[in-house]
N, C-alpha and C positions, 0 to 999 in steps of 0.2 A: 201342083200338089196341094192336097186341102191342108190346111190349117187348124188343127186341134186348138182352142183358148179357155182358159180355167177360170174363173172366177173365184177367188177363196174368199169368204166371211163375206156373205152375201145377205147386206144387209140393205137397206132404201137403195142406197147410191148404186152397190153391187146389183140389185133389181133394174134397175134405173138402166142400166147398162144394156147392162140382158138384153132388155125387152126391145132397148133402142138397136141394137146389133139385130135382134130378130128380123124385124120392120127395114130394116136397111139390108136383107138380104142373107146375111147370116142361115146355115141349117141349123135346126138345134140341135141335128145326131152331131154337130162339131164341137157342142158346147157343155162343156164341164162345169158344175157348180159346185161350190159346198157351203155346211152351216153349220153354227156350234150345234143348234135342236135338229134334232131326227124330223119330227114334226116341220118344223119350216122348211129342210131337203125339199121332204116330201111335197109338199104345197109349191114350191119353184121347179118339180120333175113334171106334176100334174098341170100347172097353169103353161109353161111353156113348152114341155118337151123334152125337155133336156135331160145330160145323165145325171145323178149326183151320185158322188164319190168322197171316198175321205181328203183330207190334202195329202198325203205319201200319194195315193192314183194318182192325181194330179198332177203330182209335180213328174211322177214317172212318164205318163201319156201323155201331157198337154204340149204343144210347141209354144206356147204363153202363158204365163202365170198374172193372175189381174191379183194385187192384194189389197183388199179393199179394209182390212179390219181394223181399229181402231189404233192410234197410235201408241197408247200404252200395253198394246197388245203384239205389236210386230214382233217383239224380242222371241217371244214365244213361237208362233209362227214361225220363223227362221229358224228355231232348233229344232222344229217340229220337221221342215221342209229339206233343211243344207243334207242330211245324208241322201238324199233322192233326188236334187238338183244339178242334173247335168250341167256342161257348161256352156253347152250352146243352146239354153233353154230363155227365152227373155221374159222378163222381171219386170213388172209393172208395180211400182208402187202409187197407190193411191193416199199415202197418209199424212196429214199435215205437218210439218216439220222436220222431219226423218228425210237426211240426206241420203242421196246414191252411196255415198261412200260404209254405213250402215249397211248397207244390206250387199256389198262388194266383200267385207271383211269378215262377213258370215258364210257367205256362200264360193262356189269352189271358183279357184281362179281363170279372173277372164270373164265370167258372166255378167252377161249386158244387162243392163238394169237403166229401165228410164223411169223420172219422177213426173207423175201428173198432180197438179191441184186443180180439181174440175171443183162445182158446185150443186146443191142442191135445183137449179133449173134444168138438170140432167131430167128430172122427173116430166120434165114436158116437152126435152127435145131442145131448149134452151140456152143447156148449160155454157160455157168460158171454161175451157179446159185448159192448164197452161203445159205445155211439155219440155222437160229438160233432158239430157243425156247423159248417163254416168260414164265412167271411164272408157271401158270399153262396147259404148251402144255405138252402132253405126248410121250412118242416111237413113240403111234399109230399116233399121227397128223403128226412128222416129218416123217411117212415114207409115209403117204398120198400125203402132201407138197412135199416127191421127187416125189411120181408118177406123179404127177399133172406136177411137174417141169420138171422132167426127161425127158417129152415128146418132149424138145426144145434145151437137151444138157444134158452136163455133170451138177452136185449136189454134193456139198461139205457142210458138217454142220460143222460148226463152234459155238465159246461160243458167244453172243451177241458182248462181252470186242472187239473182233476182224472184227466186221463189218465193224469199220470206214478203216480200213487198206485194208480189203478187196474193199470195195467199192472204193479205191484208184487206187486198182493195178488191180480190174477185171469187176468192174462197168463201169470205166472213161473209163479204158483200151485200147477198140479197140481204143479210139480215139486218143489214143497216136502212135499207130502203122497206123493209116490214118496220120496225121499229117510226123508221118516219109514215105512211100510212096509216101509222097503229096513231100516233099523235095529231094526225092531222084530222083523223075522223073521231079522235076527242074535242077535237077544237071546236069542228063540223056539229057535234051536240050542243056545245056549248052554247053557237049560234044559233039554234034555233033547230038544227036539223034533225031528221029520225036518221037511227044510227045505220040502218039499209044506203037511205038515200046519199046522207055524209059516205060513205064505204064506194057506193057506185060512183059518184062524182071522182072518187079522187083515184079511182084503179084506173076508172078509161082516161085519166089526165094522166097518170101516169105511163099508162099504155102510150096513150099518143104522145107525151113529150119523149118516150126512147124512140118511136120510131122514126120520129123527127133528130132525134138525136143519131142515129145509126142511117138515115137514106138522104139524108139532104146535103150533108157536106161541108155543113156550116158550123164557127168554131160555137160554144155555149154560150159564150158571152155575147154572139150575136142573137141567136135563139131567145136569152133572157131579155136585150136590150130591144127585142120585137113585139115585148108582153110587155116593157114597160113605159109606158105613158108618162110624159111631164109632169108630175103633180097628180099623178093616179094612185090608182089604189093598189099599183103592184108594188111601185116604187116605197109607197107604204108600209106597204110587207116587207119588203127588204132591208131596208133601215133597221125595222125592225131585228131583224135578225142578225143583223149585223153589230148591234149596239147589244146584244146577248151572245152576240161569241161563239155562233155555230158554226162557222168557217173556221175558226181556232182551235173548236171543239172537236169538227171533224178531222183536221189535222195530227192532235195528239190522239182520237181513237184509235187513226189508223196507225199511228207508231205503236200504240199499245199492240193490238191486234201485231204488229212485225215482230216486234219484242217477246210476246209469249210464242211464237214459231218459233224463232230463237233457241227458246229455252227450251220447249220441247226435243230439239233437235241436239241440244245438249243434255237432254233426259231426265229432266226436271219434268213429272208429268204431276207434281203435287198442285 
């Protein structure tokens, strides 16, 4: 039986999805979207196919609801959706700190609901999607939720207790490793470099130490202790870094980063 899937507030990540589902076989006449602008509907009916619909269609036609909009936005959404949500319709949330039990106590009883934190390398196929299960989601919804996910990257299920952690270290994520790129190709000028050449040097190091980090099999500490030479210039480096505290540093970010899921999740979205 085909599979109707909705996509509501279809935004980068909601696109992201899409397009990744398209490419992995997906038809579009299966695929429902929507958007707060008429105008952007429109541009997601024309680039891919698809239908777009208000969210009440949605929620009446879809056998999946993707909710992709923003986390101070759900509440809305949910009053906008719970009159037209069946209860054997499954619930995808995509929102950062908004537990299953949220969208359980809105919506009519018994409705499965699983929580994803994917990320922004969704846009190239990349992405670390983590999946959890609300009260009443089964096997079958989590293994729908990877297929659905899977089409944009690697899928990890985890127990809900670990999403804020997750959401710390694979949600925020990339933007910790842009942040360091963005500093090392200042440092890169510093030395001497054009800011092209600093930028090319440190993406393909980059590149090549995940994929040494994801195909070799080897723990980091051996990886790092491979670059570093007795009295070289990595060990250098390192010290360095070490007597400035960005191992400390990175530690408390990522509690900050848990702590504001946290509190999101308790609906502090100030």
């Amino acid at each position: 039986m085909t599979q109707k899937v909705a996509v509501l507030g279809t935004g980068k990540i909601g696109e992201a999805l899409l397009s990744g589902m398209i490419r992995a076989g997906w038809a579009p006449a299966d695929l429902l979207v929507t958007a707060r602008r008429p105008e952007r509907a429109e541009e997601l009916r024309s680039r891919y196919g698809v239908t777009t619909v208000t969210n009440p269609e949605a929620a009446k036609s879809a056998d999946t609801l993707i909710l992709t909009v923003k986390p101070q936005d759900m509440g809305t959404l949910l009053d906008e959706l719970a009159p037209h949500v069946p209860a054997d319709r499954l619930v995808i949330s995509g929102a950062a700190g908004i537990p299953t039990s949220f969208f359980e106590e809105r919506l009519a009883s018994g409705t499965p609901v699983v929580r994803v934190m994917t990320n922004t390398p969704a846009l190239v196929d990349e992405a670390m999607s983590v999946i959890s299960a609300g009260t009443h989601a089964t096997a079958d919804h989590l293994a729908h939720t990877e297929e659905i996910f899977g089409a944009v990257g690697k899928t990890l299920r985890v127990p809900e207790s670990q999403q804020d952690a997750c959401t710390a270290l694979s949600g925020s994520g990339p933007a910790y490793f842009f942040y360091l790129v963005e500093a090392m190709t200042d440092a890169g000028i510093l030395l001497g470099l054009p800011r092209d050449k600093a930028h090319d040097l440190i993406v393909q190091s980059a590149i090549g130490a995940a994929t040494m980090l994801r195909d070799s099999g080897e723990h980091p500490v051996k990886l790092r202790e491979n670059v570093t030479s007795p009295a070289g210039t990595t060990i250098n480096a390192i010290r360095e870094l070490e007597n400035h505290g960005v191992r400390a540093a990175l530690i408390a970010a990522l509690e900050a980063a848990r702590d504001r899921s946290r509190e999101l999740a308790g609906g502090n979205n100030s």
